[in-house]
C-alpha positions, 0 to 999 in steps of 0.5 A: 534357608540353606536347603532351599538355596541348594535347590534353587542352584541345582534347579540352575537359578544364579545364587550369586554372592551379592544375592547371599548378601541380602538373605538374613532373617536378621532383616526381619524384625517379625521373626522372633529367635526365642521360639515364642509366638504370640496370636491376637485375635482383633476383638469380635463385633456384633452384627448390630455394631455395638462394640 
């Protein structure tokens, strides 16, 4: 996050301290910090429609 923000000023966008502020992860209850991830894949239907 914090190279993109550098970017982002070095390309002259305003990174304000209010706009810091808002920008946390931690606001994201779909990131998971422990480094696991789990896919599932809704279960697959026939074409006849039975399940």
């Amino acid at each position: 996050m914090d190279a993109a923000l550098k970017q982002l000023a070095a390309d002259g966008f305003p990174v304000t301290d209010e706009l810091l502020a808002r920008l946390s992860p931690l606001h994201h209850d779909h990131i998971n910090f422990l480094g696991r991830y789990a896919f599932t894949r809704p279960a697959a239907h026939s074409a006849c429609g039975a399940p």
